[in-house]
C-alpha positions as CSV (number, residue, x, y, z in Angstrom):
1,X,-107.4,68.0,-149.4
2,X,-104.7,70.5,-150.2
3,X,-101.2,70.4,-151.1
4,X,-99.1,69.4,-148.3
5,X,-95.2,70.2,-148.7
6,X,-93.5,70.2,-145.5
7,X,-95.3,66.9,-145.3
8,X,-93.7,65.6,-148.4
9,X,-90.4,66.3,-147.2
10,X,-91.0,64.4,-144.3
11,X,-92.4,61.3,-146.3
12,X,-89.1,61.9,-148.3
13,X,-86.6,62.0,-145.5
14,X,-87.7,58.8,-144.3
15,X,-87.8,57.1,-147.1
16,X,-84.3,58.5,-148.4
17,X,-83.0,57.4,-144.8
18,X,-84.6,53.8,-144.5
19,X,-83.6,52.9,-148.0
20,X,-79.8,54.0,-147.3
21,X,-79.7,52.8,-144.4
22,X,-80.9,49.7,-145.9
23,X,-78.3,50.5,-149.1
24,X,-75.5,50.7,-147.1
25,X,-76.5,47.2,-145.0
26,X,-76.7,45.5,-148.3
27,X,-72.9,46.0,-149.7
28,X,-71.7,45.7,-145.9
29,X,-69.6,42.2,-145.9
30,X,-69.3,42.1,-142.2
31,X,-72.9,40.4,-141.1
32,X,-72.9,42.1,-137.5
33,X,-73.0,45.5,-139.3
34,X,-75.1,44.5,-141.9
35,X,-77.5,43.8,-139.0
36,X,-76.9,47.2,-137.7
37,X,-77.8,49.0,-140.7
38,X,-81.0,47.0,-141.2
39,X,-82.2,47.7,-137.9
40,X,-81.5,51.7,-138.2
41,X,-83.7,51.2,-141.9
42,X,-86.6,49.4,-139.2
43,X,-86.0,51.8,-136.7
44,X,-86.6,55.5,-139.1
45,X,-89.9,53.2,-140.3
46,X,-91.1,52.4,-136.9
47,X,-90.4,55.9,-135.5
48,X,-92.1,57.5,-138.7
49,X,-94.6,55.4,-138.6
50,X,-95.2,54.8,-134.9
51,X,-95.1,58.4,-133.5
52,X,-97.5,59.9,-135.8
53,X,-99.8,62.0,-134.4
54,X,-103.5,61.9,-136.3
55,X,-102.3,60.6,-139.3
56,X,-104.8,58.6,-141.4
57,X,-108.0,58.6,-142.0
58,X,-108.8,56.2,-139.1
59,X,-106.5,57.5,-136.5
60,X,-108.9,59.3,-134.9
61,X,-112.2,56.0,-134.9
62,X,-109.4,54.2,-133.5
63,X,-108.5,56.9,-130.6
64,X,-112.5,57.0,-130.2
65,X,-112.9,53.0,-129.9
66,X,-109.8,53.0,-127.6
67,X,-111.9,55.2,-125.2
68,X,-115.0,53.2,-125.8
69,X,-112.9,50.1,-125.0
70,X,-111.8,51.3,-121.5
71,X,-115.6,52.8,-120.4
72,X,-117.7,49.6,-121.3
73,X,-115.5,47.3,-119.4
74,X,-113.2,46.4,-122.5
75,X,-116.3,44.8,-124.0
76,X,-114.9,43.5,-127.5
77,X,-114.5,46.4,-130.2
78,X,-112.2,45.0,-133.0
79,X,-110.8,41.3,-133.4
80,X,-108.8,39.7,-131.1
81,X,-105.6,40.3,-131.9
82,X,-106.1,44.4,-131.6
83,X,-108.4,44.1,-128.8
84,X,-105.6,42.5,-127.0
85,X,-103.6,45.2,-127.2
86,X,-106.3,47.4,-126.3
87,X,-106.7,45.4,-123.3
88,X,-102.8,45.8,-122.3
89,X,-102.4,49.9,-122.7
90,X,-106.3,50.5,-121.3
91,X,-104.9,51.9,-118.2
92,X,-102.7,53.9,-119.8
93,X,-104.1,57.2,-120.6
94,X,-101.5,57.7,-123.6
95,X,-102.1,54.3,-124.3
96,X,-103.7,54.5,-127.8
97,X,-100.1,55.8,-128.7
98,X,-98.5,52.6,-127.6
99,X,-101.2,50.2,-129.6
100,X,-100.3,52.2,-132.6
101,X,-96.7,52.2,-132.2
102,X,-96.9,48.2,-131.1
103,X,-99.4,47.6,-134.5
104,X,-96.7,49.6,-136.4
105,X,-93.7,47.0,-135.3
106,X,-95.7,43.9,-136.1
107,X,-96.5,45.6,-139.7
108,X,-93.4,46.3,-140.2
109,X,-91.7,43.3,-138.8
110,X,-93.1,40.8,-141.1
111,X,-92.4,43.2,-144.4
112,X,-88.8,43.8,-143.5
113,X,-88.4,40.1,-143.1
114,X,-89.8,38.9,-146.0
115,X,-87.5,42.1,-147.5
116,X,-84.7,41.1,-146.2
117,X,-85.3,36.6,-147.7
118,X,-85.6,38.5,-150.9
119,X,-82.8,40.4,-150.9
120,X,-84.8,43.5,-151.9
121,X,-84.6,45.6,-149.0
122,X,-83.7,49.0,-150.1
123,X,-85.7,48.8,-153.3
124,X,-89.1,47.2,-151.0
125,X,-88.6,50.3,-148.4
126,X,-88.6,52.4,-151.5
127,X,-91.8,50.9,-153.2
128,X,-93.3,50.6,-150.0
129,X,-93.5,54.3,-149.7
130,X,-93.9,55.1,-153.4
131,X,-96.5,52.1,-154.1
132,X,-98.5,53.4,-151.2
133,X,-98.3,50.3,-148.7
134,X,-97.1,53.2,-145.5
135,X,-99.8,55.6,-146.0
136,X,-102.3,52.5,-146.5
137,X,-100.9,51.2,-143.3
138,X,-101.1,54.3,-141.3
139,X,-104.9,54.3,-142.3
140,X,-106.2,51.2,-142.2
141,X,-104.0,49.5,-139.5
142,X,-105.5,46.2,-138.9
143,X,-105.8,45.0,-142.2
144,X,-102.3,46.2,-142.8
145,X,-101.2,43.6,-140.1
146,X,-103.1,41.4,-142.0
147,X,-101.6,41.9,-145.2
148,X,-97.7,42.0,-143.9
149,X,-98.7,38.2,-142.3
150,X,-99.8,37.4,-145.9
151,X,-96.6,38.9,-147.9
152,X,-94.2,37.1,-145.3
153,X,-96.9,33.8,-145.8
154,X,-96.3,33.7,-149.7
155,X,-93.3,31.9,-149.2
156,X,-95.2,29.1,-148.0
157,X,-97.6,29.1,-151.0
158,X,-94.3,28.8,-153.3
159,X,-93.7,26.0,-151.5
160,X,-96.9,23.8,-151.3
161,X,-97.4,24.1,-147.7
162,X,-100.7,24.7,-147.2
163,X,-100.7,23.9,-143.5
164,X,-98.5,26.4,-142.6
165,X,-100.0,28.9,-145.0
166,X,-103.3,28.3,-143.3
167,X,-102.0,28.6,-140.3
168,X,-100.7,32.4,-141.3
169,X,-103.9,33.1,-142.9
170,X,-105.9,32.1,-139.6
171,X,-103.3,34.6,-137.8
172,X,-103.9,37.6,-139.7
173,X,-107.7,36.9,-138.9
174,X,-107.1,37.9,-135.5
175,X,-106.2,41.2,-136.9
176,X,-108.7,41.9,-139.6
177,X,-111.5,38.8,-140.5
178,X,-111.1,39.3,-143.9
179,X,-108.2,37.8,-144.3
180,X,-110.3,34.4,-144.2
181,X,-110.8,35.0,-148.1
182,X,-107.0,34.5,-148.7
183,X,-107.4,30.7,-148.5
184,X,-109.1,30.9,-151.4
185,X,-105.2,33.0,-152.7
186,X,-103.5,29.3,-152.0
187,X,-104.9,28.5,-155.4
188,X,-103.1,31.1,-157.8
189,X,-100.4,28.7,-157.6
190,X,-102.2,26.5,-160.2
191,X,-103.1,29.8,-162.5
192,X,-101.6,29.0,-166.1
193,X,-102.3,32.2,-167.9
194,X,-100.1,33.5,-170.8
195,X,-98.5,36.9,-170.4
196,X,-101.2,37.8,-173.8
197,X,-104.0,36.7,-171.4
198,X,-103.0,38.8,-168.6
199,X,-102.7,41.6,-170.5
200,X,-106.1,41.4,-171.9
201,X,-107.7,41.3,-168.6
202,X,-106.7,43.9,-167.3
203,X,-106.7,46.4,-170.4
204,X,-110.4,44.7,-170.7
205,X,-111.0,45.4,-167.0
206,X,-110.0,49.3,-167.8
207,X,-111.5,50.0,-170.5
208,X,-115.2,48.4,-169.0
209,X,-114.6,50.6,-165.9
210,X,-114.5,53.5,-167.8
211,X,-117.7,52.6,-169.5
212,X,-119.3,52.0,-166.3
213,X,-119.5,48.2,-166.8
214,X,-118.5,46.9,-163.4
215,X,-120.6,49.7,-161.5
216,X,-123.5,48.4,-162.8
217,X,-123.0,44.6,-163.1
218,X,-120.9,44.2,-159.7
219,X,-124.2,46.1,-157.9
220,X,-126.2,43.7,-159.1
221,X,-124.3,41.0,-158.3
222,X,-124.2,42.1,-155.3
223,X,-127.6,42.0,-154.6
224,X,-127.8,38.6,-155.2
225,X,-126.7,37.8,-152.1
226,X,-130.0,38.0,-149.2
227,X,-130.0,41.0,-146.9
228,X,-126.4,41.3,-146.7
229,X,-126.1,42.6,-150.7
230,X,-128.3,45.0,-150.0
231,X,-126.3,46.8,-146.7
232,X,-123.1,46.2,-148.5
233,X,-124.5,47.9,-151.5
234,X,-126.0,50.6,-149.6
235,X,-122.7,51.5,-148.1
236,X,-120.7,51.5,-151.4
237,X,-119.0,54.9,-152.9
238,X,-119.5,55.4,-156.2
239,X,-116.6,57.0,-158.2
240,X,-116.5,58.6,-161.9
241,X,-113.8,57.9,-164.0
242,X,-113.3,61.4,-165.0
243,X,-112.7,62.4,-161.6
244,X,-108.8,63.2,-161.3
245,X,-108.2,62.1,-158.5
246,X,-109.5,58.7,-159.0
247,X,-108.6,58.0,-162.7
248,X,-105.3,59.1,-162.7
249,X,-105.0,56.1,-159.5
250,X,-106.4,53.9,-162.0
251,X,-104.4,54.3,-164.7
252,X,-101.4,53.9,-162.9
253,X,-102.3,51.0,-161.4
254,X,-103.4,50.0,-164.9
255,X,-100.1,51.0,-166.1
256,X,-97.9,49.9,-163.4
257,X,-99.7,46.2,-163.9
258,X,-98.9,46.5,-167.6
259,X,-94.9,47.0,-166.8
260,X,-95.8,43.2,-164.9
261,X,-97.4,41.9,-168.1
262,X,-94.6,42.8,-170.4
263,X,-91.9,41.8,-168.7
264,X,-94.0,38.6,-167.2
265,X,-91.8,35.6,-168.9
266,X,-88.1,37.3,-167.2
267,X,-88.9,37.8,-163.8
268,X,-87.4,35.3,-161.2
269,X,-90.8,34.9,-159.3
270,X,-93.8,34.3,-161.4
271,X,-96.0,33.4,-158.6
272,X,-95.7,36.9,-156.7
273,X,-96.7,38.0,-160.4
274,X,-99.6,35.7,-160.3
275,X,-100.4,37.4,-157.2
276,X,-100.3,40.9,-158.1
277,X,-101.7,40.6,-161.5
278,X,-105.0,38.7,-160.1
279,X,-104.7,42.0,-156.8
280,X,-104.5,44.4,-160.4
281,X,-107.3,43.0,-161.9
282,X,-109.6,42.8,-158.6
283,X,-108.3,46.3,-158.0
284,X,-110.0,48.0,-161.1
285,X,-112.9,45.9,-161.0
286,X,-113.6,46.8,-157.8
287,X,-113.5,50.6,-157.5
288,X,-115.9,52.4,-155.6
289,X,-117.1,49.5,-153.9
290,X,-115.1,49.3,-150.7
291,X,-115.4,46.2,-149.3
292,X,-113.9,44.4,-152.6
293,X,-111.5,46.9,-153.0
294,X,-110.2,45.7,-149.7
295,X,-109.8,42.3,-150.6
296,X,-108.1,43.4,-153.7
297,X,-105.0,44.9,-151.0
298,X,-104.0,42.0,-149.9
299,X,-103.0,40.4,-153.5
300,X,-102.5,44.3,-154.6
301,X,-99.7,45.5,-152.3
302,X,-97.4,41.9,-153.4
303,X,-96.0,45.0,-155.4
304,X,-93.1,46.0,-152.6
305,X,-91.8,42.5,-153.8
306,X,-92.7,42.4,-157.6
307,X,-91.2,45.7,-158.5
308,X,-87.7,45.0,-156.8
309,X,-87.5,41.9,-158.3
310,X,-88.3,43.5,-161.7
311,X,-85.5,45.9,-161.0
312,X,-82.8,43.1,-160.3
313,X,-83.8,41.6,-163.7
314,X,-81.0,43.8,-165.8
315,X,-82.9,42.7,-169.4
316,X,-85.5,44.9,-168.5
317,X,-83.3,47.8,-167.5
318,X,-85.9,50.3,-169.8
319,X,-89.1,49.2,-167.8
320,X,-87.6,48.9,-164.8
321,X,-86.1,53.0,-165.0
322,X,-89.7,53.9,-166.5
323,X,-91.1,52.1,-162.9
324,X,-88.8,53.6,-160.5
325,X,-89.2,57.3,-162.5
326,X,-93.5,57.5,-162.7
327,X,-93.8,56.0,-159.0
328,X,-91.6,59.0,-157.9
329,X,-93.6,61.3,-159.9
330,X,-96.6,59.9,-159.0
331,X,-95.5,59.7,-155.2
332,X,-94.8,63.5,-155.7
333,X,-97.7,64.7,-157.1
334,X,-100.4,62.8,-154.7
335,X,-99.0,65.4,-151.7
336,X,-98.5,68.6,-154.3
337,X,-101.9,68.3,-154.9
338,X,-103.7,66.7,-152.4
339,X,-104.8,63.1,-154.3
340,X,-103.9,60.4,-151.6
341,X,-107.2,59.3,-149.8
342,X,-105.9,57.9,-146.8
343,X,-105.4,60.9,-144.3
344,X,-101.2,60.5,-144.8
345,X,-101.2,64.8,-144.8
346,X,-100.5,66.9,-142.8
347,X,-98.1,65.0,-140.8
348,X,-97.7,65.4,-137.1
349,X,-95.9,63.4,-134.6
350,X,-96.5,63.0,-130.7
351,X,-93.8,64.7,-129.9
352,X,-95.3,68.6,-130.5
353,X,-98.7,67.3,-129.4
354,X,-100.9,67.2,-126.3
355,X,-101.4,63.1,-126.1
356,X,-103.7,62.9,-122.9
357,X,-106.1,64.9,-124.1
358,X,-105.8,65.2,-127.8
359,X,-107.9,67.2,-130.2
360,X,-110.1,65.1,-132.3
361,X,-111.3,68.1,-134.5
362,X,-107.7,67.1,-135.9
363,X,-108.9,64.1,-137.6
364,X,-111.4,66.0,-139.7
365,X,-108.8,68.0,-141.3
């Protein structure tokens, strides 16, 4: 994929927009118009987000399955919670616009307020564009739903209730059934490792997925596991280390994870650290092989919380500047030259589009 400037600038004007908007909200004192302002920052989101037009990789399998829902008499396609709204807009013939624009509220809706109880809201609209969480969530759209649920559920696992959490967990089922796994994410709570610790697993993890080490041993692991191993394994993507696109993710995920571990003892929230450091670690053990690497989102994208809460932690003023400053760059780069894998370029929106009878050739661009 190409370079993709008029694109950037559109990924740039929302995010500069949302996160004043958001700015402005924040130092407001009167609560009705600090209201006001966070609903304008949700609304330049959901409009962004929601009237895309063949944006993400997926966009157009979702179109297709949204046709195959309506001609085999709304047989089941995804998991409940989508297929409902399948089932609601099938008689619509723009009506794969309105599931994506409904699937984009709900995402958003659950990040803004768990934003919004962390007092983080311009600096979470800005990670969740730089940090990749939107163009991840314009892709792969169910689990997205599913991971918002978890973020806004974390509060719950600070707190010991597991009912409740369970309760969130079975919820973001509906929208994508690996979410089941995240029960298993109640139990970081009791996670005692040192800052030292976590820093040597994940430069360990790095530096043994740059030898190859997890490729090989995670395969066979795999195949451990009757019949399934073997599809799963068959299905994986296997990707070099020297390939640019792909290393230079990894390293600054590596490094951004780092910036965590150093500064691990000062932040306000060491749970949410926990969280991401364990997402980190999954998240470079687990490339190339898809399915983990989608577990590994869930605990992974915690980092529209971490990072703000890093920056309202003045001691680390340094780190915090160094975060803000590669992110940006980083951000930058992936659309100059083409290195984000999730379909986010070029951008279109509905509104200079043919909706009834759109051109699926566009997907493949």
């Amino acid at each position: 994929m190409t370079g993709d400037i008029s694109s950037l600038l559109w990924y740039l004007g929302a995010m500069l927009f949302a996160s004043m908007f958001a700015y402005i909200g924040n130092h407001e004192r009167s609560v009705f118009k600090r209201k006001c302002y966070i609903v304008l920052s949700f609304l330049v989101i959901i409009l962004f987000c929601g009237c895309r037009f063949f944006v993400g990789n997926d966009y157009a399998n979702y179109t297709y399955a949204f046709q195959s829902y309506k001609n085999n008499g709304y047989s089941a396609v995804y998991e409940p919670g989508f297929d409902f709204l399948y089932y609601v807009f099938a008689d619509n013939p723009c009506g794969y616009i309105y599931v994506f624009f409904i699937a984009t509220i709900v995402t958003y809706y659950f990040i803004f307020k768990t934003l919004v109880r962390e007092d983080c809201l311009s600096w979470g609209i800005y990670f969740t564009f730089a940090l990749g969480f939107l163009i991840c969530a314009n892709d792969q759209i169910r689990q997205c739903i599913a991971i918002s649920i978890f973020i806004y559920s974390i509060k719950f696992i600070e707190r010991g209730e597991f009912i409740k959490y369970l309760c969130c967990v079975l919820g973001a089922c509906l929208f994508h059934y690996s979410a089941i796994v995240l029960i298993g994410a109640y139990f970081i709570r009791f996670i005692k490792f040192s800052r030292f610790v976590w820093g040597v697993l994940i430069i360990s993890a790095y530096f043994l997925y740059l030898i190859g080490f997890w490729q090989e041993y995670v395969v066979r692991l795999m195949l451990v596991i009757p019949h399934y191993g073997e599809l799963a394994v068959s299905s994986m993507r296997f990707l070099q280390a020297a390939e640019t696109s792909s290393g230079l993710g990894i390293l600054f995920k590596v490094c951004l994870a780092l910036s965590i571990v150093i500064t691990y003892n000062k932040l306000q929230k060491p749970l949410l650290a926990k969280i991401y450091l364990c997402g980190s670690f999954l998240g470079i053990v687990s490339v190339g092989f898809l399915l983990l690497e989608r577990v590994s989102f869930y605990m992974l994208y915690t980092n529209i919380l971490v990072f703000p809460l890093l920056i309202k932690n003045r001691k680390v003023k340094i780190i915090s500047t160094a975060v803000i400053t590669v992110s940006f760059l980083y951000y930058v780069l992936q659309f100059y030259f083409g290195l984000e894998k999730h379909g986010a370029v070029p951008y279109r929106t509905i509104f200079f589009e043919n909706v009834v009878m759109p051109n699926y050739s566009l997907g493949n661009d």
